[in-house]
N, CA, C and O of each residue as an XYZ file, in Angstrom:
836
protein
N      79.806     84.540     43.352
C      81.265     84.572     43.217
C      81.815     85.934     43.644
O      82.645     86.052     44.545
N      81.187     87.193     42.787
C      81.557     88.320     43.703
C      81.795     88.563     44.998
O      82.797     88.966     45.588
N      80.798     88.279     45.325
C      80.154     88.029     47.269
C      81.464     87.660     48.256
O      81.931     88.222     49.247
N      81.935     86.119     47.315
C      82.427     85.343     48.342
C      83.810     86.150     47.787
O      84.584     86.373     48.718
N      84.246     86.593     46.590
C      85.812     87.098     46.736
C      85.507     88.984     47.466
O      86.422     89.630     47.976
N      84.065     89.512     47.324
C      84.775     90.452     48.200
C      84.692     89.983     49.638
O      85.618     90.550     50.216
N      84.004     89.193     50.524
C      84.167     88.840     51.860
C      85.893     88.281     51.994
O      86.516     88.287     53.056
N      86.360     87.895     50.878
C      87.724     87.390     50.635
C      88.810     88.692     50.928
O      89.756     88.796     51.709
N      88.223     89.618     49.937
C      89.293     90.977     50.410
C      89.313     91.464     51.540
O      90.328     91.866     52.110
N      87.610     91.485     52.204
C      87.652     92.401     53.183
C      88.710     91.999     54.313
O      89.573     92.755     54.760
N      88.455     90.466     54.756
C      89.133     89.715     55.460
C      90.714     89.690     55.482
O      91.510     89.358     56.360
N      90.863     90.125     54.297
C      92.511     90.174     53.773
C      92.922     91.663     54.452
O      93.677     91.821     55.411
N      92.313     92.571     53.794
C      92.523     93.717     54.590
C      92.148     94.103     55.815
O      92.709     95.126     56.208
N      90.909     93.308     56.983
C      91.194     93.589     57.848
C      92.524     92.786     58.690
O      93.084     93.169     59.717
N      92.773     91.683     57.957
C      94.452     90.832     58.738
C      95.378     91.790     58.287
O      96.022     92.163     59.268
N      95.631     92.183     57.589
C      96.839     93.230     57.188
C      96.337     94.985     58.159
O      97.234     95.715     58.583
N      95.446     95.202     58.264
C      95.468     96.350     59.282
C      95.570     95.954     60.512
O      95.920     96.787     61.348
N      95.277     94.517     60.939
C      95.510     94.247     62.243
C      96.863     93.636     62.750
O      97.206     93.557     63.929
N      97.560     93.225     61.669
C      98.990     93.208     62.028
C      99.652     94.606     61.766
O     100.611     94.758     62.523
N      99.448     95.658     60.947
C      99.844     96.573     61.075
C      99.767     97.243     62.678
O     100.707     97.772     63.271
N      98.700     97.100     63.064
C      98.255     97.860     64.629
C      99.405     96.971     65.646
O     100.166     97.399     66.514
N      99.198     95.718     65.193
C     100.368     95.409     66.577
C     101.692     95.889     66.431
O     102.425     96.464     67.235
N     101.859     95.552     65.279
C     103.739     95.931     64.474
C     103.701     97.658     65.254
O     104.577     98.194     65.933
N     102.677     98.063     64.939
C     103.184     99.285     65.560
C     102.875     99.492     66.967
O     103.572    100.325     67.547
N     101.897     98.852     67.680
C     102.049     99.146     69.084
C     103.201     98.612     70.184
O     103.382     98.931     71.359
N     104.088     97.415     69.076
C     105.304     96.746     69.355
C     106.172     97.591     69.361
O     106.722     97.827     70.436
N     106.512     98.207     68.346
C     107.466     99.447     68.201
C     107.219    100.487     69.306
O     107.996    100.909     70.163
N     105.863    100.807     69.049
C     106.151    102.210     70.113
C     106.184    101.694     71.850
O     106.141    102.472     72.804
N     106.247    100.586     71.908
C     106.426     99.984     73.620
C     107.736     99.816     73.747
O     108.384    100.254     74.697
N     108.313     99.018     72.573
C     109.934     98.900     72.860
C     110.586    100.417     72.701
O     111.590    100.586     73.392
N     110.193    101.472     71.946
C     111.131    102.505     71.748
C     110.918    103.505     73.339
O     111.738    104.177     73.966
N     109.333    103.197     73.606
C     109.167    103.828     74.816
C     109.473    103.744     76.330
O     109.572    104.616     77.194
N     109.611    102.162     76.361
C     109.305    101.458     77.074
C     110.755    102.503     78.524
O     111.601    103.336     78.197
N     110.502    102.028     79.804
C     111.431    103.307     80.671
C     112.205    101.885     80.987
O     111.816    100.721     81.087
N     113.460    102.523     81.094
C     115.122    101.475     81.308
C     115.335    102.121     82.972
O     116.193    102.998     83.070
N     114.835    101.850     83.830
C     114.889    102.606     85.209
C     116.820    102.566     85.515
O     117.482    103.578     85.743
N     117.336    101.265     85.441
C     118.550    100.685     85.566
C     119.298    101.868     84.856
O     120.099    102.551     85.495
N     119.049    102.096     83.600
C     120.312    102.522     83.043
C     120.369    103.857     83.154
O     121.426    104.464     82.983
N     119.012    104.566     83.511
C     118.689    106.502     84.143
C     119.531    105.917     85.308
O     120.659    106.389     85.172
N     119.492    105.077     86.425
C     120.279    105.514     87.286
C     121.990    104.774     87.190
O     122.882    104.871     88.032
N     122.000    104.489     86.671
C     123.472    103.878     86.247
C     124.112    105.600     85.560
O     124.490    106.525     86.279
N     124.083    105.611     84.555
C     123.906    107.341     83.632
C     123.631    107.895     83.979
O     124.371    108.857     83.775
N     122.754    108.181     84.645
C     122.211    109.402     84.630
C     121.005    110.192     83.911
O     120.998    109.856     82.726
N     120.070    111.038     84.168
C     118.897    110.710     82.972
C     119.120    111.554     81.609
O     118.518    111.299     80.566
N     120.096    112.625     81.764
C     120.130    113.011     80.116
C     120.222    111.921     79.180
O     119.417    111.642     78.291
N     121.559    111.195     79.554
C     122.119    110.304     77.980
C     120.415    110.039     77.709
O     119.762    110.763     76.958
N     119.954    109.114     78.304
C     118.880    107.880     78.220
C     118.023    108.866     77.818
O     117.443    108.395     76.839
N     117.532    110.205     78.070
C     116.854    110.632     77.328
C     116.763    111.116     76.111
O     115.735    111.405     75.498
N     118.017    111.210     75.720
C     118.403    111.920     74.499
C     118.098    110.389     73.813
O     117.170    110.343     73.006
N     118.590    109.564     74.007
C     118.517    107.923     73.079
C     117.160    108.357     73.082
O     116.933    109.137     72.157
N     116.026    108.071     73.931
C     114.416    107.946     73.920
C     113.955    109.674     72.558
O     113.249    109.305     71.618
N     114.102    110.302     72.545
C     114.037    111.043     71.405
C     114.630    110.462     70.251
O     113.928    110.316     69.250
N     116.242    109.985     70.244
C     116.435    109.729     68.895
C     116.103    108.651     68.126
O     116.232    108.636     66.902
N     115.456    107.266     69.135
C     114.820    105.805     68.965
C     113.834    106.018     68.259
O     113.448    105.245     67.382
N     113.154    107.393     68.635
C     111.906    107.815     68.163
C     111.923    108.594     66.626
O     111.041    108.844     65.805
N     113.463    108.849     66.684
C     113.327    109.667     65.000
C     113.012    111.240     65.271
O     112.410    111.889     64.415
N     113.522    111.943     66.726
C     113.757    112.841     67.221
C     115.248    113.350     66.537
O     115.999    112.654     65.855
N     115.440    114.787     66.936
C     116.519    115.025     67.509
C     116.651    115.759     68.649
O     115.648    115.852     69.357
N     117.815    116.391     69.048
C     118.260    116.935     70.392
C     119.231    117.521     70.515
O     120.197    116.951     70.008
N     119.536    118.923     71.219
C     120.831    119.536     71.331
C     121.179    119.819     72.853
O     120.378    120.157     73.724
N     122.502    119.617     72.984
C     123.270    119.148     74.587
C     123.801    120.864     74.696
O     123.622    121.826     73.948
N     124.452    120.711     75.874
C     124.797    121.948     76.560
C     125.859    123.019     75.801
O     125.910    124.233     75.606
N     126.750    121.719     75.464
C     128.153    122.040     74.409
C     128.211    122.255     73.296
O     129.287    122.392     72.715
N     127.348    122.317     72.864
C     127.105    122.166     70.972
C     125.600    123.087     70.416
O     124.508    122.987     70.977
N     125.806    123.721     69.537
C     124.833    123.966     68.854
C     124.309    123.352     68.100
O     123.497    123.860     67.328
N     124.614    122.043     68.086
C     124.243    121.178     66.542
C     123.587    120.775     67.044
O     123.588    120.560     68.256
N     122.266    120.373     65.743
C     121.346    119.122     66.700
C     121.717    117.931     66.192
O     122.305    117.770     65.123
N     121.334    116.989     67.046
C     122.041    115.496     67.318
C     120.729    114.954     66.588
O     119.595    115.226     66.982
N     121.078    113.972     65.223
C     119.833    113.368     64.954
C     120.017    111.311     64.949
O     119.214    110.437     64.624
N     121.399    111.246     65.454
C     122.053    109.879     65.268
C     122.853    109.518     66.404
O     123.666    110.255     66.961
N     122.516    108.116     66.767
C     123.181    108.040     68.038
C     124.424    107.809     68.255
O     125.078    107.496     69.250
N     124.747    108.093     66.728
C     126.589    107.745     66.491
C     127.461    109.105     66.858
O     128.654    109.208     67.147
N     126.309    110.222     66.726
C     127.020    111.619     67.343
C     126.495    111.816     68.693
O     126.204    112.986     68.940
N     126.273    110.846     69.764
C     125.938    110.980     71.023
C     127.685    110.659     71.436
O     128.448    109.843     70.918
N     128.006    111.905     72.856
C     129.065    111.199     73.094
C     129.329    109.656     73.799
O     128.698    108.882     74.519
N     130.652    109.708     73.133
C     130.650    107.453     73.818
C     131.051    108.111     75.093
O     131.092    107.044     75.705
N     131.359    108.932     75.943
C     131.362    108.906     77.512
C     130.473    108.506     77.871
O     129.733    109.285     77.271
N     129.739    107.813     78.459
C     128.438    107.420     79.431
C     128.425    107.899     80.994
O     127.804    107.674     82.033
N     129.690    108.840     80.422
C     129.343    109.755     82.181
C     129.724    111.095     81.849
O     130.182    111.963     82.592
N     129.574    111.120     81.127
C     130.438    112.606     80.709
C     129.614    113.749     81.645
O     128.418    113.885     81.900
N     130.647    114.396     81.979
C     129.518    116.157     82.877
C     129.407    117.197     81.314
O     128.896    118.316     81.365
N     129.881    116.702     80.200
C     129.503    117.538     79.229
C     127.996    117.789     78.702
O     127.376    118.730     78.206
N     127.674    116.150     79.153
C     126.002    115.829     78.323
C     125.325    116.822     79.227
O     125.322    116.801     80.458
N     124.797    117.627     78.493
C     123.082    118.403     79.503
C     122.200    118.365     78.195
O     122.275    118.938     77.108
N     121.342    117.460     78.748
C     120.295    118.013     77.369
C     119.105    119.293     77.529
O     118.174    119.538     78.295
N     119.658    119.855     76.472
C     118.957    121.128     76.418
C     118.311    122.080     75.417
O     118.237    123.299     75.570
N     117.747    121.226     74.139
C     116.917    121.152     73.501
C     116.272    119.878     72.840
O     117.126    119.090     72.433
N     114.567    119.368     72.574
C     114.168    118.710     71.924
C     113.366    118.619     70.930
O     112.452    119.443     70.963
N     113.373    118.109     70.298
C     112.638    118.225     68.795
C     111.974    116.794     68.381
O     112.391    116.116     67.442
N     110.967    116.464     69.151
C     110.202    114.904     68.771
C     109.113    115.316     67.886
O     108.269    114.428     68.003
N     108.677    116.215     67.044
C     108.161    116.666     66.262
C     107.838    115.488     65.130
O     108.742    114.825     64.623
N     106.165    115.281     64.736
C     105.942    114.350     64.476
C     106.634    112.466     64.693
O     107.020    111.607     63.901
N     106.523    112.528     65.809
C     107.348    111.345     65.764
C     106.077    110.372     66.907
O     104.929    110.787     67.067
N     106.515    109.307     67.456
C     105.992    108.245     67.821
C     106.226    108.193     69.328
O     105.715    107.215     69.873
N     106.785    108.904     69.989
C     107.326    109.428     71.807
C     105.317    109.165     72.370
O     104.179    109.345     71.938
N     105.879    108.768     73.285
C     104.644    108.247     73.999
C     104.425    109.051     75.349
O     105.475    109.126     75.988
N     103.211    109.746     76.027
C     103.700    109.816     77.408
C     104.303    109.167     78.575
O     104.760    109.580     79.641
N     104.161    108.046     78.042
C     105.298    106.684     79.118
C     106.505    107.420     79.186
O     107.089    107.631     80.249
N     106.956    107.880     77.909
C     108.185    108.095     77.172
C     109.162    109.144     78.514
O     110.335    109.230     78.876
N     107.359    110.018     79.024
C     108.330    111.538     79.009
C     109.205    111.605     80.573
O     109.908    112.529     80.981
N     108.803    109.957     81.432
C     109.090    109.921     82.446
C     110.821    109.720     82.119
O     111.561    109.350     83.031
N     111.278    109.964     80.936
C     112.830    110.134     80.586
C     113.410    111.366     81.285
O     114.389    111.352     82.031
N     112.567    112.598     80.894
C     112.975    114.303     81.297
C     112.616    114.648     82.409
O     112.990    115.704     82.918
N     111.288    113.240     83.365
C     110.989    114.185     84.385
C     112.080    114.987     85.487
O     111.609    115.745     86.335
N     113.372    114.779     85.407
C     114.524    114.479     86.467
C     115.944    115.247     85.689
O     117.139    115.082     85.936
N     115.194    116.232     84.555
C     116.175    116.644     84.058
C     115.968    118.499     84.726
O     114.894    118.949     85.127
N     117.225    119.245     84.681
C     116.930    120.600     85.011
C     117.248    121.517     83.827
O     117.056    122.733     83.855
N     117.687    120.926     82.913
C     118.672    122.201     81.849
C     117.825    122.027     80.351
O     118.383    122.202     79.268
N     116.568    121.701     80.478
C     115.505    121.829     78.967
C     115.434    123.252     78.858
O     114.903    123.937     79.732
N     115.863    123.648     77.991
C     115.122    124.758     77.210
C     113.875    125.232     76.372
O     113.026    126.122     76.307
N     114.348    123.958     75.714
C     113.227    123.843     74.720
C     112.496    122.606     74.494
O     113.171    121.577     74.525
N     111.314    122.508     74.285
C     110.302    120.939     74.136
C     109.381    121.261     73.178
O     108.298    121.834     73.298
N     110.018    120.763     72.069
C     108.669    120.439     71.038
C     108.260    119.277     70.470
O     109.095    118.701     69.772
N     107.118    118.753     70.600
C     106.296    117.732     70.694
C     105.301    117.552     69.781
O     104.377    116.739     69.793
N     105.714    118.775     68.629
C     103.755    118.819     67.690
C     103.949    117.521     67.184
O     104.963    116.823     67.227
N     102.276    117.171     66.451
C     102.080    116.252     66.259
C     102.456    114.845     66.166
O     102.640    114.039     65.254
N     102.529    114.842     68.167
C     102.918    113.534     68.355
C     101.363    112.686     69.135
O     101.190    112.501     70.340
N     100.670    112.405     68.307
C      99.788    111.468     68.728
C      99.513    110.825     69.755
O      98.362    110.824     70.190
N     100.754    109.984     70.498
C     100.355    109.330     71.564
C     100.778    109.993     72.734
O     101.495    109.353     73.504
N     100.383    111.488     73.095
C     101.660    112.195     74.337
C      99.681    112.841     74.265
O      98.887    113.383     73.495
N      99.790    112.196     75.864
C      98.444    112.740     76.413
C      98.592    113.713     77.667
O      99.653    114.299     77.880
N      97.052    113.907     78.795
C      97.242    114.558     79.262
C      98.741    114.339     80.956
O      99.373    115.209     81.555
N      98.724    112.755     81.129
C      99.699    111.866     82.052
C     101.186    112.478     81.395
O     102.163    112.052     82.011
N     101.418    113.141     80.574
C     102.788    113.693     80.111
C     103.270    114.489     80.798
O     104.420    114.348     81.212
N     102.302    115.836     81.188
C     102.592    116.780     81.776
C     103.421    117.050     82.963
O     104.300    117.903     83.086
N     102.868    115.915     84.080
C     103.327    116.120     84.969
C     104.898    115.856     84.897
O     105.517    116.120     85.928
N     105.654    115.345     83.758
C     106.770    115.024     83.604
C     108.084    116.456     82.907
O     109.152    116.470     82.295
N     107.277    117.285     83.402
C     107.834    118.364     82.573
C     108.450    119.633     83.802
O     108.973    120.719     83.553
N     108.181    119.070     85.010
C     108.413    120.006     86.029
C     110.096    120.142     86.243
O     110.734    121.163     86.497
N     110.441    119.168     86.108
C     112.186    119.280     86.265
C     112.893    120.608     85.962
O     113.697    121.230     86.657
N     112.374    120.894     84.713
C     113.449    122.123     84.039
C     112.437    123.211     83.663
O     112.687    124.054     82.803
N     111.253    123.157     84.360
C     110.072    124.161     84.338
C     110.922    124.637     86.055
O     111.525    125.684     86.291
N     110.720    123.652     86.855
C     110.773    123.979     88.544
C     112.195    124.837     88.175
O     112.158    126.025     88.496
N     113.070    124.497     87.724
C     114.184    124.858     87.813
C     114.842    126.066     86.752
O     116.057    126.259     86.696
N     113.862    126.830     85.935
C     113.513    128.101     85.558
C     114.071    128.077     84.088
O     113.983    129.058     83.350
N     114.856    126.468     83.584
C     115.228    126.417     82.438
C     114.170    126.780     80.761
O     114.279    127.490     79.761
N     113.115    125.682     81.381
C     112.232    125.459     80.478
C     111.444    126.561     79.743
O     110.526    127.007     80.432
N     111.611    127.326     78.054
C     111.212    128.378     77.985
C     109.963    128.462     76.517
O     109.210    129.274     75.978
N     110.285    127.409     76.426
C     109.392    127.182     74.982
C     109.263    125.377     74.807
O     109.985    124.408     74.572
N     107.555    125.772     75.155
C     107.076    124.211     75.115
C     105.607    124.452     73.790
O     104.713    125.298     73.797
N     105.910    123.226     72.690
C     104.741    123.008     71.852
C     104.089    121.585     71.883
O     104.597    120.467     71.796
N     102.984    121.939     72.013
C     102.233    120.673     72.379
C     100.790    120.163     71.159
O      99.823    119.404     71.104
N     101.472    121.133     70.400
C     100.601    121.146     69.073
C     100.191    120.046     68.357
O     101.029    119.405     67.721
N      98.615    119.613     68.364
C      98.490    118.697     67.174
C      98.435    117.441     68.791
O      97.906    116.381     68.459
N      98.739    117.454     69.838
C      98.658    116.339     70.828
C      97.516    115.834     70.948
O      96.606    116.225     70.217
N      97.308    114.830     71.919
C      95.630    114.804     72.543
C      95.968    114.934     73.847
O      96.166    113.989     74.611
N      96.058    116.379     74.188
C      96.042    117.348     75.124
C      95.036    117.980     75.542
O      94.882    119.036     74.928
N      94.140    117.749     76.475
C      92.942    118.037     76.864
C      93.112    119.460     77.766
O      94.145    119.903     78.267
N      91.896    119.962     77.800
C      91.791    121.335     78.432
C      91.882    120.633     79.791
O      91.649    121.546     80.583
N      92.061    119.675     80.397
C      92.074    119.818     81.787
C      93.725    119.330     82.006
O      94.350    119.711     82.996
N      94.498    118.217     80.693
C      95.873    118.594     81.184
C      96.122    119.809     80.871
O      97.133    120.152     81.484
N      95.548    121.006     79.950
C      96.452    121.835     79.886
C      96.325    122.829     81.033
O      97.337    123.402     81.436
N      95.450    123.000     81.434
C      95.274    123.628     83.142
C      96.631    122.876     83.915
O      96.422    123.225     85.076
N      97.820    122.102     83.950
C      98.540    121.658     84.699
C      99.710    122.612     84.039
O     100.510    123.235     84.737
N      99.703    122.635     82.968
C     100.370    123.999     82.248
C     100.668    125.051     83.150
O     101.779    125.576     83.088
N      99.940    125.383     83.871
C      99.932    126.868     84.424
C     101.091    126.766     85.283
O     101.833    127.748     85.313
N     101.409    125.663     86.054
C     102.193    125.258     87.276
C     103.654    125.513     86.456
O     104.674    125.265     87.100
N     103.801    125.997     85.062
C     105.176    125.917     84.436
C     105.307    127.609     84.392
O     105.343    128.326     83.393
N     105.357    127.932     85.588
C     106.012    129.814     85.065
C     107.103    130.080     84.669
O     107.319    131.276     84.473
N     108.367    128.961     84.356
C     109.237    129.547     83.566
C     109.100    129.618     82.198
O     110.088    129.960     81.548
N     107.660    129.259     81.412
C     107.440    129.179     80.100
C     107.382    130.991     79.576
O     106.877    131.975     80.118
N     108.128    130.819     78.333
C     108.078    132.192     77.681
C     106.975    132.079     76.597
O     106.099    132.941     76.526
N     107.025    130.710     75.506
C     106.153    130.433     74.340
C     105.808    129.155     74.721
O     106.582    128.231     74.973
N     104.084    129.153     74.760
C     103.560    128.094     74.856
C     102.643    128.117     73.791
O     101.788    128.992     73.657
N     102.897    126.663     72.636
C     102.407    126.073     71.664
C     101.093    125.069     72.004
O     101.402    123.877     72.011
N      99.995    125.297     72.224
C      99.001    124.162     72.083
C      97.874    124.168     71.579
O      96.902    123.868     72.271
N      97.720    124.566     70.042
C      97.107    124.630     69.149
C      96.477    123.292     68.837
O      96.924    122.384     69.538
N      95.436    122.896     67.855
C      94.852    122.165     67.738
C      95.084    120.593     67.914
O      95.304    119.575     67.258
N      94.889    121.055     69.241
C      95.117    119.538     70.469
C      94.078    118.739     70.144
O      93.023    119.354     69.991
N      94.043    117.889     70.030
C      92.690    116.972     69.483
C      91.506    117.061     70.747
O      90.351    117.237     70.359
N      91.727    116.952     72.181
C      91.394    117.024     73.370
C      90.650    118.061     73.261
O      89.474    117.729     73.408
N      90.773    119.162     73.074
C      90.471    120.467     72.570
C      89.447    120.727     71.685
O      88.787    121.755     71.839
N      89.151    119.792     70.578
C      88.025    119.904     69.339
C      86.840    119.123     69.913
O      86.467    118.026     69.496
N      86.288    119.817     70.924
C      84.837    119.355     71.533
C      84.061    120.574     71.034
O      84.578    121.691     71.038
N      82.821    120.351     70.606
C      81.549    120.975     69.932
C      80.975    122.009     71.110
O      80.499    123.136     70.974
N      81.197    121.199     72.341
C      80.143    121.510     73.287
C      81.757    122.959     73.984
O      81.396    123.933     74.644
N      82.682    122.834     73.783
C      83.370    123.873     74.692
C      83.295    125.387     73.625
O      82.905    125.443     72.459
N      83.711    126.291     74.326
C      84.055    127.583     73.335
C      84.793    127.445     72.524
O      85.926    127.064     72.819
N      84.381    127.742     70.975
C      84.965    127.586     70.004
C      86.180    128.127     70.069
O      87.122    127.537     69.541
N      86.394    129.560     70.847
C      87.563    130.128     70.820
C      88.009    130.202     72.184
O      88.887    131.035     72.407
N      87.519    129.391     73.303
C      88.344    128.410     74.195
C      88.937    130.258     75.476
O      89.865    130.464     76.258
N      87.804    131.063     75.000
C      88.161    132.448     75.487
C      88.294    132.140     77.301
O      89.085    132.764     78.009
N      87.540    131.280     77.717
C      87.923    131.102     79.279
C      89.265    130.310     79.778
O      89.934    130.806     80.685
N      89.602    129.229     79.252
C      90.909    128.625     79.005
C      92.326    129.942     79.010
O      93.218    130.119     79.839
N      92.016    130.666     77.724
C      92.790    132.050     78.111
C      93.260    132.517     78.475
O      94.449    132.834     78.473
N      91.861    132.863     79.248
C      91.527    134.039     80.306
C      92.466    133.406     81.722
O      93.187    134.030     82.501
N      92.146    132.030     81.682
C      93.316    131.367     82.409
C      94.280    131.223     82.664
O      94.753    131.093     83.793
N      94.881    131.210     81.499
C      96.263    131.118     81.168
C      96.791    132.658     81.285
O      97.579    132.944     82.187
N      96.382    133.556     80.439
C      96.654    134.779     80.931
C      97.049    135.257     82.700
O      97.902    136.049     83.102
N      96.347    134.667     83.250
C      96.601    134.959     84.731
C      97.500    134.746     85.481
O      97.992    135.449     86.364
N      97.866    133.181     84.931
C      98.828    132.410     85.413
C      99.982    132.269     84.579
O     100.715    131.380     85.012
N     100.320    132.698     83.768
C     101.071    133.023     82.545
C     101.065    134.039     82.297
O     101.018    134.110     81.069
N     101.093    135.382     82.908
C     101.044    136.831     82.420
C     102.315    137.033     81.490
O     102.224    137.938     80.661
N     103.634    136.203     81.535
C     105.057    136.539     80.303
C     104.894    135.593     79.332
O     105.888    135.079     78.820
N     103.881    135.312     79.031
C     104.073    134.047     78.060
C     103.271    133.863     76.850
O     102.041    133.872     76.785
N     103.904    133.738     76.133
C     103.484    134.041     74.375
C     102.003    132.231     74.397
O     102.051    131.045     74.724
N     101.282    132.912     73.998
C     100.313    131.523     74.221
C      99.678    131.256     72.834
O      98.942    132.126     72.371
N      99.882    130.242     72.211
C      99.049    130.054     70.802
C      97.979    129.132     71.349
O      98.205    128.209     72.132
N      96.720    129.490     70.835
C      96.150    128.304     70.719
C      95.201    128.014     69.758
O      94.567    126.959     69.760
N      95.047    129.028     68.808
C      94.823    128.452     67.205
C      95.824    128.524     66.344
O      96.581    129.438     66.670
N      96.133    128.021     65.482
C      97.188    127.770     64.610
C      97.801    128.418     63.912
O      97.450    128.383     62.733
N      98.756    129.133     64.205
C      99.128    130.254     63.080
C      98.615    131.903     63.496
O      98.743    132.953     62.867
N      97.864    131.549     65.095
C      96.953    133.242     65.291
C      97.629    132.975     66.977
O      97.279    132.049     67.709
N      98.670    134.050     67.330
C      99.184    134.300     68.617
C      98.089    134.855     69.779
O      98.321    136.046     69.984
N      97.405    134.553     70.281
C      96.140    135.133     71.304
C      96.961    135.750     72.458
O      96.227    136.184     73.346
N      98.120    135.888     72.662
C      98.517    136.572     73.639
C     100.617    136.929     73.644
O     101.443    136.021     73.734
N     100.896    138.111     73.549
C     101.716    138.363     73.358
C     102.603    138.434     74.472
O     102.111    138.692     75.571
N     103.838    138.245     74.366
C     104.944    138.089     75.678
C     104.601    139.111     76.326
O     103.963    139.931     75.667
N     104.861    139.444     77.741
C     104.843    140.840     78.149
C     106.340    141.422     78.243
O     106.527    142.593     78.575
């Protein structure tokens, strides 16, 4: 009788973790999912600022110091030349790298923080050149990602970065690399000589110049 009611639970709890896994891979496809139509109808700020706040982000525009955490304080212009988005804050949230093909096409980011967002891999990166190319982009955290040492080598291609965050990237916690990741660095240092670089948590390895 034991036997057969725990084969009873287990079964129960693996159907309830496996509808949990879809419920959420449902969510993060629809919140991620790219609206090509409505970036070019709009334009790509609005639509990106929605793709942060779908996510339980917020975001601050060109005009305002406030950050925007509701899409009821997005302006209702849908063309406005006011919108520039130019800070983000998806910080622990559910943003996908699908997601980031929202910003690739933006020029006026300042700021991108991204810690512990789980599903933003190394295919993100290349979506970050818009307002890197265009000398906006000055503080990017990528903390807590699964950000691998070979996307973060695509990093380097961002010289308008002042503070770069990419501390315990999951990509990163391999046995077999340097514990203290001193060649990675040594890398970044080169190609990043102005740029504040964390890459253990809480310990700055390289100071602005």
């Amino acid at each position: 009788m034991t036997t057969a009611c725990t084969r009873h639970l287990i079964r129960s709890d693996l159907k309830r973790t496996c509808c949990r896994n879809i419920v959420g891979y449902a969510r993060r496809w629809k919140n991620n999912r790219i609206d090509e139509q409505r970036m070019k109808y709009m334009g790509p700020d609005k639509p990106a600022a929605e793709w942060i706040l779908l996510n339980r982000g917020r975001v601050k525009m060109s005009n305002s110091n406030k950050w925007i955490s509701s899409f009821w304080d997005l302006p209702q212009d849908n063309f406005s030349t006011d919108f520039k988005l130019t800070h983000i804050d998806a910080s622990n949230t559910e943003v996908t790298s699908t997601g980031f093909r929202y910003i690739k096409n933006i020029p006026y980011i300042q700021s991108a923080v991204f810690s512990n967002c789980k599903y933003v891999y190394d295919d993100a990166l290349q979506h970050l050149h818009g307002s890197a190319d265009s000398g906006s982009l000055k503080v990017l955290n990528l903390s807590k990602t699964r950000i691998s040492v070979l996307g973060i080598e695509q990093l380097a291609e961002l010289k308008s970065l002042k503070h770069l965050d990419i501390s315990d990237c999951v990509g990163m916690l391999d046995p077999h690399l340097d514990p203290n990741n001193s060649g990675l660095l040594a890398f970044l240092k080169a190609e990043l000589p102005k740029c504040t670089i964390v890459l253990q948590s809480g310990k700055v390895l390289q100071d602005k110049i």
